[in-house]
Backbone as a ProteinNet text record, in pm:
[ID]
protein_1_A
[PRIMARY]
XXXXXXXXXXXXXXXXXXXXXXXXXXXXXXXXXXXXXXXXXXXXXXXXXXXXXXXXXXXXXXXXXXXXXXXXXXXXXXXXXXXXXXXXXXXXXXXXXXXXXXXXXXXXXXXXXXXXXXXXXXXXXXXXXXXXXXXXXXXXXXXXXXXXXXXXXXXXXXXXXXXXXXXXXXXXXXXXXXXXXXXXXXXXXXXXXXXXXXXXXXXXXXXXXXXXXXXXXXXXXXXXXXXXXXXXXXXXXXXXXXXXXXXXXXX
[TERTIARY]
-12172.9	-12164.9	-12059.2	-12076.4	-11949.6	-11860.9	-11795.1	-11677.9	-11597.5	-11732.8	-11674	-11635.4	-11684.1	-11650.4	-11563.7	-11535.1	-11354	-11278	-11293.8	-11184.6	-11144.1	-11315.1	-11257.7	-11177	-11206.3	-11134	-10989.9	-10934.1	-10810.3	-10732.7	-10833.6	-10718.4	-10733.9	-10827.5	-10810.6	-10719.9	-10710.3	-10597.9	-10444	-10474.5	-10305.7	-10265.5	-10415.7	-10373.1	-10265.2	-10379.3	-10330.7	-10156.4	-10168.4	-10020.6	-9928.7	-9941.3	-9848.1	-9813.4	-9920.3	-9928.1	-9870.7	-9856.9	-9781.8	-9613.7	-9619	-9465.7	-9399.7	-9484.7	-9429.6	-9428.3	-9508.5	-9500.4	-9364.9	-9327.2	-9233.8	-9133.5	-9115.3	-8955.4	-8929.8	-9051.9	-9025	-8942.2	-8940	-8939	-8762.9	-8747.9	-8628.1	-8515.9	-8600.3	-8498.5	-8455.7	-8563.4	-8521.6	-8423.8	-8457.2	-8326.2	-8220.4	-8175.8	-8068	-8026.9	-8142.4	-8053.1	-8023.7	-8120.8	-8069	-7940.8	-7902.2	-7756.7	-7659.7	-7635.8	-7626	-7567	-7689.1	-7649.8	-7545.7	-7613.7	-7541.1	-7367	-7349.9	-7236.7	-7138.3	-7217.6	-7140.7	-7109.7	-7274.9	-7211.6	-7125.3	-7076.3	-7037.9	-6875.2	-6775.6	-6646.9	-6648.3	-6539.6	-6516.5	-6428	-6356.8	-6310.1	-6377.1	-6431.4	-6505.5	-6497.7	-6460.7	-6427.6	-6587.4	-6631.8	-6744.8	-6700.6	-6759.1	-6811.7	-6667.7	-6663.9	-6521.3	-6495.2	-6570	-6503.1	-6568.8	-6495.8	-6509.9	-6465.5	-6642	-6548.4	-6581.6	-6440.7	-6446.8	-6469.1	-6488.5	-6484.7	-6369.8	-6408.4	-6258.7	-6243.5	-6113.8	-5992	-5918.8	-5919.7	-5802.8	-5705.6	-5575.8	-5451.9	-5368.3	-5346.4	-5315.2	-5381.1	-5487.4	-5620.7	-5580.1	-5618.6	-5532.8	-5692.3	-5691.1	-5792.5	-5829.9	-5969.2	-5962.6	-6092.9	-6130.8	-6253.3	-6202.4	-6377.1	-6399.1	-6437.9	-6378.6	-6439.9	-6456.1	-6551.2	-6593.3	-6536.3	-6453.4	-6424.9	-6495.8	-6524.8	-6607.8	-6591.4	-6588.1	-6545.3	-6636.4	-6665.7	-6829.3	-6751.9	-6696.4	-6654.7	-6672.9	-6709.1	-6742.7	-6568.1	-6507.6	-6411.3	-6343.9	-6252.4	-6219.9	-6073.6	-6066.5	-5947.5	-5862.6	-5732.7	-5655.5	-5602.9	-5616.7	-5525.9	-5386.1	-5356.7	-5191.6	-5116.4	-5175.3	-5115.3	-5149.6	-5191.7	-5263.4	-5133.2	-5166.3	-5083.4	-5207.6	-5106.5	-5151.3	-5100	-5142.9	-5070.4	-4966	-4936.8	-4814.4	-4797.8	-4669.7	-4603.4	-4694	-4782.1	-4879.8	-5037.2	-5038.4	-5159.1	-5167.8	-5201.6	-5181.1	-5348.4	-5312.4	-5453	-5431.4	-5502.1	-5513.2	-5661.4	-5659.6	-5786.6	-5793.6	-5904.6	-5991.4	-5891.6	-5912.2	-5917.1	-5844.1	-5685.2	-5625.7	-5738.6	-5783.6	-5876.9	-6023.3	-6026.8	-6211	-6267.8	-6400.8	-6439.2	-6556.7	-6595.9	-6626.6	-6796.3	-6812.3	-6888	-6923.9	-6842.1	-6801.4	-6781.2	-6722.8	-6655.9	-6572.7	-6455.9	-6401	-6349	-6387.2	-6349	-6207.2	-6214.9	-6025.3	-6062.5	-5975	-5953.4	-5837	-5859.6	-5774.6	-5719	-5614.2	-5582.5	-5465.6	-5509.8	-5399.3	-5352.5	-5244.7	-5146.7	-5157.7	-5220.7	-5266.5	-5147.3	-5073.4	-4953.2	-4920.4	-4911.9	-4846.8	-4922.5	-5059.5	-5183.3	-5250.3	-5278.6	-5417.7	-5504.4	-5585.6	-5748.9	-5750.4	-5839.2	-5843.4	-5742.6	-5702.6	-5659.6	-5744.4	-5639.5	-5705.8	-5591.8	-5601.1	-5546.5	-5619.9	-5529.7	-5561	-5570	-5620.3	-5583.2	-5595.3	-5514.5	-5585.9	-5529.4	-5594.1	-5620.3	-5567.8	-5505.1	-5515.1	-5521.4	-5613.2	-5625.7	-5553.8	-5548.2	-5469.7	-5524.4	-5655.2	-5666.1	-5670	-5605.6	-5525.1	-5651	-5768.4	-5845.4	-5809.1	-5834.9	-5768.8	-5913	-5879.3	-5960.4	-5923.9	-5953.8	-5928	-6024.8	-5993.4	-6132.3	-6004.8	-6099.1	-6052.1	-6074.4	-5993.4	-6024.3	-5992.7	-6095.7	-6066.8	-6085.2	-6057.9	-6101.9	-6058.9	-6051.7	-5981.3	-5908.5	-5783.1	-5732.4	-5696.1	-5795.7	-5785.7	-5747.5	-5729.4	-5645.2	-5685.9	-5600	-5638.4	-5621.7	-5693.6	-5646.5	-5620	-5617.8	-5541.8	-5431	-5357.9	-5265.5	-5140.3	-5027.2	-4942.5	-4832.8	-4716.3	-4635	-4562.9	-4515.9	-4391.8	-4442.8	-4584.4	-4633.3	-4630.3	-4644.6	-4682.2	-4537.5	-4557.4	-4456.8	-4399.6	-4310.8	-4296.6	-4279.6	-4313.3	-4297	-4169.7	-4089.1	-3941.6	-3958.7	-4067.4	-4076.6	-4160.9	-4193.5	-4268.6	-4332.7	-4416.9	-4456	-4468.7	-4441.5	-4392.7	-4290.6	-4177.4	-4024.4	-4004.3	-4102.4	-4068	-4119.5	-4197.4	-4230.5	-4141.7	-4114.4	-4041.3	-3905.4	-3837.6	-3701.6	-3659.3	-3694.1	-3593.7	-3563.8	-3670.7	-3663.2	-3572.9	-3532.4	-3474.6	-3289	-3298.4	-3160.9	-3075	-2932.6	-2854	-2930.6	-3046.2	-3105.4	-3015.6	-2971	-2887.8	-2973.5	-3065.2	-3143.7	-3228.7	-3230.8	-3337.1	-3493.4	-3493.9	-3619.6	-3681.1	-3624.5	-3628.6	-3627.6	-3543.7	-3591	-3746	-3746.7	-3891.5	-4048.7	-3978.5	-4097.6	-4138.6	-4015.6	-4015.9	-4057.6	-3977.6	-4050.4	-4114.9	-4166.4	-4234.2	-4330.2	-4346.8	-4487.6	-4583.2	-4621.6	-4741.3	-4789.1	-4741.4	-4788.3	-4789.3	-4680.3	-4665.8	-4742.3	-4784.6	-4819	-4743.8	-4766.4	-4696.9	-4596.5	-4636.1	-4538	-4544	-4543.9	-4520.1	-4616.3	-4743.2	-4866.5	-4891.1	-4861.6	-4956.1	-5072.7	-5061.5	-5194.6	-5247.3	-5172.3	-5175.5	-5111.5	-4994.7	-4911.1	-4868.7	-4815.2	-4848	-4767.3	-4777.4	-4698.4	-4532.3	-4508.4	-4317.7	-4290.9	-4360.5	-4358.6	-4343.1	-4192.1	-4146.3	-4253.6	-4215	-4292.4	-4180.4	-4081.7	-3985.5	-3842.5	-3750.4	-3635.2	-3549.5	-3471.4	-3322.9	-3318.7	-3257.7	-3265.3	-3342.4	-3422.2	-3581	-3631.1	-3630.1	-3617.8	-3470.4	-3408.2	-3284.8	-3305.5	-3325.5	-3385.6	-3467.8	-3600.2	-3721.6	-3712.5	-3631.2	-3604.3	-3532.7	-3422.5	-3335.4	-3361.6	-3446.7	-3441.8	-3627.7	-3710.2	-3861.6	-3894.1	-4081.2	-4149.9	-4203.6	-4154.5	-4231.2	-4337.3	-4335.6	-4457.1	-4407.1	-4487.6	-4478.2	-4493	-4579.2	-4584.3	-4469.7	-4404.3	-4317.1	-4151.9	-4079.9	-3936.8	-3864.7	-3733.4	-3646.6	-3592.5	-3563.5	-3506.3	-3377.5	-3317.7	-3145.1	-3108.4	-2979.4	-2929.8	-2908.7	-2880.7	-2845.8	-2991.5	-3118.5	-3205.9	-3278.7	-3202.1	-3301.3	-3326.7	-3306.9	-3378.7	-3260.2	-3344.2	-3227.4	-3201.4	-3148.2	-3079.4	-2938.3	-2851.4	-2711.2	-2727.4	-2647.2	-2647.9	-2653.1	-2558.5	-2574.9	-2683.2	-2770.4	-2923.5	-2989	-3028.4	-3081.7	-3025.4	-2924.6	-2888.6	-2938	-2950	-2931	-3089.2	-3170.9	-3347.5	-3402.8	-3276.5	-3372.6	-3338.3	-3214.1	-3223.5	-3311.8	-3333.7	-3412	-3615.1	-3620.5	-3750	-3786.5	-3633.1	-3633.6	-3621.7	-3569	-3572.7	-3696.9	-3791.8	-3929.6	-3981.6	-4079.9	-4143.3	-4277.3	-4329.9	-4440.8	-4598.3	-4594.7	-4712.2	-4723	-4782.9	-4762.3	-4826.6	-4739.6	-4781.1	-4929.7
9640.6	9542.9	9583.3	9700.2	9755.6	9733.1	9799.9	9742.2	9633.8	9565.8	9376.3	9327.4	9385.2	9372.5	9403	9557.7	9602.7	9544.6	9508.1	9371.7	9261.3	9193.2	9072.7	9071.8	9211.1	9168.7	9226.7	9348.1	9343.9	9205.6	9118.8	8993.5	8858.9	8923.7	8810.4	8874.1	9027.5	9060.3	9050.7	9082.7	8984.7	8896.4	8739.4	8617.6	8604.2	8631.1	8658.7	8709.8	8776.1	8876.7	8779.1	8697.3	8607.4	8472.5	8434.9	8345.1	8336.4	8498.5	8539.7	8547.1	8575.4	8626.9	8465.9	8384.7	8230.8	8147.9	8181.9	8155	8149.4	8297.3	8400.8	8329.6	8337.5	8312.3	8176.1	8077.8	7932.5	7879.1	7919.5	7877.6	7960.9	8072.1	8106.7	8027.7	7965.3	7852.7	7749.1	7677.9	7573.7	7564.9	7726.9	7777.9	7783.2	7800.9	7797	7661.4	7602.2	7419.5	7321.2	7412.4	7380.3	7389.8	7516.8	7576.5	7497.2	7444.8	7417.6	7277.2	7147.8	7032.8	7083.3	7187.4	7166	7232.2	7251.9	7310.5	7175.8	7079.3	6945.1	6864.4	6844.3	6762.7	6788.8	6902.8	6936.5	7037.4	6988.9	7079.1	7169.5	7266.2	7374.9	7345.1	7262.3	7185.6	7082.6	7063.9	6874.7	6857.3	6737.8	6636.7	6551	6576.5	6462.6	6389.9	6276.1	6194.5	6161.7	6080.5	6088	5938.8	5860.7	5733.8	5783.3	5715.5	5725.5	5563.8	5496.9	5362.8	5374.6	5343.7	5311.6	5220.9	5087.5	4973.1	4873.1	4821.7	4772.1	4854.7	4873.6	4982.2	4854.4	4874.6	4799.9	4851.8	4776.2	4792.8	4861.2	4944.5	5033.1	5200.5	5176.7	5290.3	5374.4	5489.6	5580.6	5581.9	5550.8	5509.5	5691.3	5749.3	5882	5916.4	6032	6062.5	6173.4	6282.3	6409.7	6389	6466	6501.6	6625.9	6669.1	6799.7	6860.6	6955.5	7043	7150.3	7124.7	7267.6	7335.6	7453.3	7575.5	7579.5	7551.7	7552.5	7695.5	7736.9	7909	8000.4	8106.4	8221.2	8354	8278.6	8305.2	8263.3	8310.2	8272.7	8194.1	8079.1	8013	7970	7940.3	7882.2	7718.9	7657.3	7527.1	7499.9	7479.8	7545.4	7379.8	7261.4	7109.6	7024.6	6955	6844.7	6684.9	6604.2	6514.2	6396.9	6314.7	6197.4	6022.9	5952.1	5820.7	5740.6	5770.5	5757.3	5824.4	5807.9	5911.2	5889.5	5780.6	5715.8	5785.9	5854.9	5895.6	6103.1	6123.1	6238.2	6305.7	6509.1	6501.3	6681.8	6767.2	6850.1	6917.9	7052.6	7122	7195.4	7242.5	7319.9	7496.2	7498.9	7649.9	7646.7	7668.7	7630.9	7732.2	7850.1	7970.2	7904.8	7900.5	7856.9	7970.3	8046.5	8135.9	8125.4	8196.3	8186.9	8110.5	8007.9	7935	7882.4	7823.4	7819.3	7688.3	7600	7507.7	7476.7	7395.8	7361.5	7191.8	7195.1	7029.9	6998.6	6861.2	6812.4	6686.4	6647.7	6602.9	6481.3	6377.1	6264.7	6172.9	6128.1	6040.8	5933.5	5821.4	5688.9	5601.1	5608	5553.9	5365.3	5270.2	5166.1	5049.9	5120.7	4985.8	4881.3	4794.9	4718.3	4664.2	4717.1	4723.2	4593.6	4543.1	4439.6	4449.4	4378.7	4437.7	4465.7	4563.3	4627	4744.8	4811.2	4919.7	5015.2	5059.5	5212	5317.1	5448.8	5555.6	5661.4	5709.6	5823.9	5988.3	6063.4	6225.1	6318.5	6389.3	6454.1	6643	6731	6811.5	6965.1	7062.3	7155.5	7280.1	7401.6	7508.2	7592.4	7743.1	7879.5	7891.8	7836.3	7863.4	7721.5	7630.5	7508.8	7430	7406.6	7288	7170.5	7055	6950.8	6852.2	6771.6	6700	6607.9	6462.2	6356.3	6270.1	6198.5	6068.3	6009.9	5889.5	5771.8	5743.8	5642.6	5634.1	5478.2	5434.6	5254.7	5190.3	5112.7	5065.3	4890.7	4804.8	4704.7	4721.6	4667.7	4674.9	4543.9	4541.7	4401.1	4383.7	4311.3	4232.5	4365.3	4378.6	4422.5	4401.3	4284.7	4211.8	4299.8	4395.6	4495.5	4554.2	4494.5	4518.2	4442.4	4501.7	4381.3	4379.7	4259.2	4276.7	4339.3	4405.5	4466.7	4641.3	4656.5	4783.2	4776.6	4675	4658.3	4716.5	4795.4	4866.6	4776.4	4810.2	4787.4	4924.5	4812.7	4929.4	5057.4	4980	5086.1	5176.1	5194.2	5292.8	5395.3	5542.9	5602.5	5661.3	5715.3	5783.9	5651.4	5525.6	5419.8	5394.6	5427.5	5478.4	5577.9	5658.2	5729	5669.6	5602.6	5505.7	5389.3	5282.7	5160.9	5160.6	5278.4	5255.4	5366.7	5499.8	5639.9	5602.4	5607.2	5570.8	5483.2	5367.5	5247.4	5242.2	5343.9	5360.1	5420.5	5324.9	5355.2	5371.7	5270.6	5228.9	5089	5125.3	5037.7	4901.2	4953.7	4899	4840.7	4685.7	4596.4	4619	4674.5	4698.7	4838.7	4890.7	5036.9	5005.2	4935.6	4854	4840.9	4718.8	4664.5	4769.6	4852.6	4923.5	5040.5	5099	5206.8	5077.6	4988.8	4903	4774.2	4702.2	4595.8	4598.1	4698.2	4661.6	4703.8	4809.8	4867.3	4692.9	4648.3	4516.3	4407.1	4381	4261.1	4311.8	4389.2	4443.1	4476.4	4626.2	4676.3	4581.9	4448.2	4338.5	4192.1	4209.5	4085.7	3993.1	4057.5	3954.2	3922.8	3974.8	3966.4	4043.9	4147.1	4175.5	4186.9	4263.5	4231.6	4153.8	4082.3	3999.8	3905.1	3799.9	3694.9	3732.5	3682.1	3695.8	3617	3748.8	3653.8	3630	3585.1	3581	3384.4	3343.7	3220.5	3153.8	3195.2	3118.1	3021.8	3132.7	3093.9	3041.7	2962.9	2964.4	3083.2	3056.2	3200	3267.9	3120.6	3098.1	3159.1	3119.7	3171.8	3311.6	3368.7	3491.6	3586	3557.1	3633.8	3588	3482	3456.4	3583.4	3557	3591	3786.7	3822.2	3985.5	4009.9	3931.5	4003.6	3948.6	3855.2	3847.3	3823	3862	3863	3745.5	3735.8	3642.6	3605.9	3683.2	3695.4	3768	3863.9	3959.2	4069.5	4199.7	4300.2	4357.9	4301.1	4325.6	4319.7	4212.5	4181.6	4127.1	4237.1	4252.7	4231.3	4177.4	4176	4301.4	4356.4	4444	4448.9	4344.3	4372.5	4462	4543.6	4612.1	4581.5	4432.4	4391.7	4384.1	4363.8	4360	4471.9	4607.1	4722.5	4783.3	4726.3	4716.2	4881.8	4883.1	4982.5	4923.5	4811.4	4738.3	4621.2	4640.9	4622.8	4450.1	4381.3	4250.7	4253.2	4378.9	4343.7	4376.3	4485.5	4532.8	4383.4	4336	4197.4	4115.3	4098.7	3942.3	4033.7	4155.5	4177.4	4174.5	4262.9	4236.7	4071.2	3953.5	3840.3	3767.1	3791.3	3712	3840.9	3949.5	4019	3936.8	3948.6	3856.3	3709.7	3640.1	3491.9	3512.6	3598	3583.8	3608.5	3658.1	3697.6	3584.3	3539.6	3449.7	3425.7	3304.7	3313	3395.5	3418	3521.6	3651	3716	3890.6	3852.5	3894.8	3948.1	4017
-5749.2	-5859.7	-5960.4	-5964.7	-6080.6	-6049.6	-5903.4	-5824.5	-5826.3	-5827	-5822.4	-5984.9	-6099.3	-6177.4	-6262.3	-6202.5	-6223.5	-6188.8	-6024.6	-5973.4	-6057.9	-6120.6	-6126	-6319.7	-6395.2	-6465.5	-6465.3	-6363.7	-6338.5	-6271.4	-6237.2	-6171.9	-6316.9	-6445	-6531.6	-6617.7	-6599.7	-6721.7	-6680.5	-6523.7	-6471.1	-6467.4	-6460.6	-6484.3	-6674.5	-6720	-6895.8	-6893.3	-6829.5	-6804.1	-6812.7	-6648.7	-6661	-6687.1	-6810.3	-6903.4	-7023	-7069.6	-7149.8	-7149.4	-7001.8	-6975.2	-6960.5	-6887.7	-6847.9	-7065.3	-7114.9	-7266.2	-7358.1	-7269.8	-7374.2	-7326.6	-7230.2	-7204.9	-7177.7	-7210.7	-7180	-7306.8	-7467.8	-7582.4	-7521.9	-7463.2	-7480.9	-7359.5	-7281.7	-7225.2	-7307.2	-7389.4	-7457.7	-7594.8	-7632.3	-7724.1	-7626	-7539.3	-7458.9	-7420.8	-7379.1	-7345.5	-7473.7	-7581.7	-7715.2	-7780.5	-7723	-7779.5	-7701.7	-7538.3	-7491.2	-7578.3	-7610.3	-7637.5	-7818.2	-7834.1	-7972.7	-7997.3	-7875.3	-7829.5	-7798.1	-7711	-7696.5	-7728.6	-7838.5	-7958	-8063.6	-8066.1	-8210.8	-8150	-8164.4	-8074.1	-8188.3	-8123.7	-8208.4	-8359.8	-8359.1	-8509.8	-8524.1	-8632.5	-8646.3	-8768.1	-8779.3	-8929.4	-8978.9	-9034.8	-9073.1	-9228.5	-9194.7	-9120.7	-9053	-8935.6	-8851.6	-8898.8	-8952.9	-9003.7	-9156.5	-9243.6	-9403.5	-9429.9	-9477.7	-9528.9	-9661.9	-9756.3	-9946.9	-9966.5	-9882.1	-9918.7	-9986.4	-10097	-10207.1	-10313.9	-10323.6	-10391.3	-10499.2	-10606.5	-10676.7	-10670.9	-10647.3	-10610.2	-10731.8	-10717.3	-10819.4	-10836.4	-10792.6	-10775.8	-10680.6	-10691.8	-10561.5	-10493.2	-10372.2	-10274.8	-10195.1	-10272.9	-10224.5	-10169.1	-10106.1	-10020.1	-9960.8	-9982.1	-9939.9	-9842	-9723.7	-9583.8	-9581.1	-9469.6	-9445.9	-9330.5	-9279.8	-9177.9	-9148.7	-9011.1	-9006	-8880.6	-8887.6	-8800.9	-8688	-8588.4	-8491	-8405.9	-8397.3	-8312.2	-8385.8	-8266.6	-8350.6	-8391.2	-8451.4	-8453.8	-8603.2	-8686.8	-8842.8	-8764.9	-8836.3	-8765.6	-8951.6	-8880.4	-8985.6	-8956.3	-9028.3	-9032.5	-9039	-8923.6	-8884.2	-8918.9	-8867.7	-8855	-8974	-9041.6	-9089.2	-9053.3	-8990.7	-9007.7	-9045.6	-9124.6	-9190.9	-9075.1	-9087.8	-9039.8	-9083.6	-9209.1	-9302.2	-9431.2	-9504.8	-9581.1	-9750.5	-9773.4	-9882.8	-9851.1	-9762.4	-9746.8	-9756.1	-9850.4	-9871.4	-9816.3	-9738.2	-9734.3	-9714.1	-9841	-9877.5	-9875.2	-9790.7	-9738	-9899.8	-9925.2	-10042.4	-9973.5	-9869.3	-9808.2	-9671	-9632.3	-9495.2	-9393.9	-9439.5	-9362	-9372.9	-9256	-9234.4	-9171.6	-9205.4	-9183.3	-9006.2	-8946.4	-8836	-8867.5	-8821	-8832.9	-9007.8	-9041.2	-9199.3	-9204.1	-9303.9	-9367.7	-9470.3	-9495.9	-9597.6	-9630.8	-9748.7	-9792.7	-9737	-9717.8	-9746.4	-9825.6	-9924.9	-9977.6	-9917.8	-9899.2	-9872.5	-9982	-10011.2	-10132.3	-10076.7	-10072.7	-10005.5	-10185.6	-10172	-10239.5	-10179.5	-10299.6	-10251.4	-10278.8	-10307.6	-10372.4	-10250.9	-10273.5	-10182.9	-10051	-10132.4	-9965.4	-9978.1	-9871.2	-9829.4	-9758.7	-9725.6	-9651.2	-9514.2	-9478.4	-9374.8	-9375.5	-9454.6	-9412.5	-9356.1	-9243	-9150.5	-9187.2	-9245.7	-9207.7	-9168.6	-9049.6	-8967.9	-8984.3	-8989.6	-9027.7	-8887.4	-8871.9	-8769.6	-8773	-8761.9	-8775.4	-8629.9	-8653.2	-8569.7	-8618.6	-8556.5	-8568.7	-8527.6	-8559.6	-8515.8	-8360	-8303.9	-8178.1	-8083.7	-8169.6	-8068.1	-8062.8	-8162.4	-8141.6	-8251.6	-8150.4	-8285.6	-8336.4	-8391.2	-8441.4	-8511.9	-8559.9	-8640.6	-8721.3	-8782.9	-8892.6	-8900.6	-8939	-8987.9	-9157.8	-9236	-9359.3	-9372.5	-9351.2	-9393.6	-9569.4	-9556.5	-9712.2	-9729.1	-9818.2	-9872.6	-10012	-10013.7	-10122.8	-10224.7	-10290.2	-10389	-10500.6	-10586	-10665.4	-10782.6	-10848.3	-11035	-11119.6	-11228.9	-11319.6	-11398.7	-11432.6	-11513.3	-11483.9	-11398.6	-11337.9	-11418.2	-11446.8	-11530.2	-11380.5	-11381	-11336.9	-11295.5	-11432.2	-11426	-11324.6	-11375.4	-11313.5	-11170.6	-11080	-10969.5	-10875.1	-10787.2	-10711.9	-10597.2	-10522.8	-10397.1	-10284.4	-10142.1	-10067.7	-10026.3	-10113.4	-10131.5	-10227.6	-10278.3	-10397.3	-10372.2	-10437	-10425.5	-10316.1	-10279.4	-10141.9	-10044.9	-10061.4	-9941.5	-9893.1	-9962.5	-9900.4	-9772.9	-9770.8	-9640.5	-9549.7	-9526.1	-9383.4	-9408.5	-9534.2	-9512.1	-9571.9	-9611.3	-9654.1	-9558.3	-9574.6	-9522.9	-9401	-9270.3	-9157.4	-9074.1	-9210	-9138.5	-9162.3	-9234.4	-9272.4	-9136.1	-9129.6	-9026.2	-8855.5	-8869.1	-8728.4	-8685.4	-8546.6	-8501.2	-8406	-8319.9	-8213.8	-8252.4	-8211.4	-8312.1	-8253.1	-8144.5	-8089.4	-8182.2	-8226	-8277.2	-8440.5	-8498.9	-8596.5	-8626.8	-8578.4	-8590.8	-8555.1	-8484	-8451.6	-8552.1	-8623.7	-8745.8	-8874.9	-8888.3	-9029.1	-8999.5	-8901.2	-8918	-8835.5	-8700.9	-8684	-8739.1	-8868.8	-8929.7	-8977.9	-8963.6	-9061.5	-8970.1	-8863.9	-8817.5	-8628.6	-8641.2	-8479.4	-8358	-8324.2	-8206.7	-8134.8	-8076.2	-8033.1	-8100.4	-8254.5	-8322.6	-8311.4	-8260.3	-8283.7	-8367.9	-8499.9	-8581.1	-8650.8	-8767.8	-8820.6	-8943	-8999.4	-9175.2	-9140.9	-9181.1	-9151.1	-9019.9	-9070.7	-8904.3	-8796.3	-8696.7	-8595.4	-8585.7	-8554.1	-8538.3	-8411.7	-8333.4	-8201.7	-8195.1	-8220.7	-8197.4	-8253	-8400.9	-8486.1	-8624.2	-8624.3	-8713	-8670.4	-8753.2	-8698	-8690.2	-8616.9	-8672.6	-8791.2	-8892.8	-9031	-9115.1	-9058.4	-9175.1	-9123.5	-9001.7	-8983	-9089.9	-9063.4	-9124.1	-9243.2	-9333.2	-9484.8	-9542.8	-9485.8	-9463.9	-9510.1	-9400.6	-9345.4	-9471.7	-9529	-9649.5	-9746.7	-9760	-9937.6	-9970.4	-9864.2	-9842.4	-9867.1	-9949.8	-9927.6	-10093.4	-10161.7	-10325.8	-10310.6	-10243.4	-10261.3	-10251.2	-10305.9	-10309.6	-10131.1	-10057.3	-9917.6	-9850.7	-9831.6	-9808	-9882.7	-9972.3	-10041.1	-9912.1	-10010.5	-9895.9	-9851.7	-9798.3	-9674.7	-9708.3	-9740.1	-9747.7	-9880.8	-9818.3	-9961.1	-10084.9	-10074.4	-10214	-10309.7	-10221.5	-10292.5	-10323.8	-10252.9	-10309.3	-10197	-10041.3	-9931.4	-9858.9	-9730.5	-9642.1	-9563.4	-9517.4	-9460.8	-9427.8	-9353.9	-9370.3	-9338	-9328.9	-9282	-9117.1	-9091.3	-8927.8	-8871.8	-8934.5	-8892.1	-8897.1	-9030.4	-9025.7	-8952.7	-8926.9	-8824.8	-8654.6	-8630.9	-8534.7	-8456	-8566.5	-8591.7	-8603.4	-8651	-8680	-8508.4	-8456.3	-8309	-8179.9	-8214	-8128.1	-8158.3	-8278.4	-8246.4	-8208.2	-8252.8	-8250.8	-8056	-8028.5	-7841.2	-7776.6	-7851.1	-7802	-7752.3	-7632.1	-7616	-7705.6	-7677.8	-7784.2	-7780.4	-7607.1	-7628	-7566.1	-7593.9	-7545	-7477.4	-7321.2	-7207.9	-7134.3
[MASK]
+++++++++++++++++++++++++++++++++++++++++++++++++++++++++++++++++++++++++++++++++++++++++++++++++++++++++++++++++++++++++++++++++++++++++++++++++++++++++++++++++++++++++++++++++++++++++++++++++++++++++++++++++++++++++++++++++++++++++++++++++++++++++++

């Protein structure tokens, strides 16, 4: 009887045994398939939130928003790249050194002159060990009755000159033209987006009008030199029959 009772509790203290051991190391798989998803969701550079919407901006207002960068490697990295989507959109980190599993602010600031609704600008980001990353920064830019006239800019002025005046200077190729100054506005092939489509919509005339002496808006100044613009007469006559030859619908 004793016998049988030594047996039977050496086979309940081995059951216990490996109840314990199957316990222990079950919580340490799921920390592992844990680490696992949080490894995939999250790359080794990441921007949050990756879209930022401001909503409406009065035109005049410098259109701004904190994003967060954060380091997910176990490694201290530096911010070697920052590029912006144009030369009005400025975007400055708190700290270029991010510490190994760390973070640092950036600071974004868009220059709204001359803007209308739906703006998107882009940021995108690279590290000392070659990971990149990007967000978006949308907003609308509306009217400001506190706005006087004479204050109101154009896009030849100020941090909007380097995307719509510098670029266009001494460009010969009307395809190359249009693609450095009119599609941010008029679309990759003249569809249409802020601005309408020139896709055999206008005459000759009114294209070459249109291009050098604009529309009365700050969006759209004329382009030609005499008005302030970076553009020669032969650029404009040469840009207004390259779109007037376009057919009317993209391909």
């Amino acid at each position: 009887m004793a016998k049988y009772l030594t047996v039977l509790l050496c086979f309940l203290m081995l059951s216990c045994s490996q109840q314990q051991e199957e316990q222990s190391t079950e919580p340490a798989s799921q920390q592992s398939a844990a680490a696992k998803v949080s490894e995939k969701d999250f790359p080794a550079l990441h921007i949050q939130p990756s879209i930022y919407e401001l909503g409406d901006i009065k035109e005049g207002e410098a259109a701004i928003a904190t994003f967060i960068i954060r380091n997910n490697s176990n490694q201290l990295v530096e911010l070697v790249d920052i590029q912006s989507s144009c030369g009005c959109t400025a975007a400055e980190p708190d700290s270029y050194v991010i510490p190994a599993n760390g973070f640092t602010q950036l600071k974004v600031a868009v220059d709204t002159t001359a803007k209308q609704k739906g703006i998107k600008k882009s940021i995108s980001l690279t590290d000392s060990l070659g990971n990149q990353a990007s967000a978006i920064l949308t907003f609308n830019v509306i009217e400001n009755p506190h706005l006087k006239l004479g204050d109101i800019k154009g896009i030849f002025d100020g941090q909007c000159a380097s995307c719509h005046f510098e670029p266009l200077v001494d460009v010969l190729e009307p395809s190359k033209l249009y693609e450095v100054g009119c599609a941010m506005c008029h679309g990759a092939e003249a569809e249409g987006a802020y601005a309408p489509s020139l896709r055999n919509t206008f005459s000759l005339a009114s294209l070459s009008h249109g291009i050098a002496h604009g529309v009365g808006k700050p969006q759209m100044p004329g382009f030609a030199e005499i008005n302030g613009g970076p553009l020669t007469h032969e650029q404009i006559e040469s840009l207004a029959l390259w779109l007037h030859q376009l057919p009317e619908n993209v391909k």
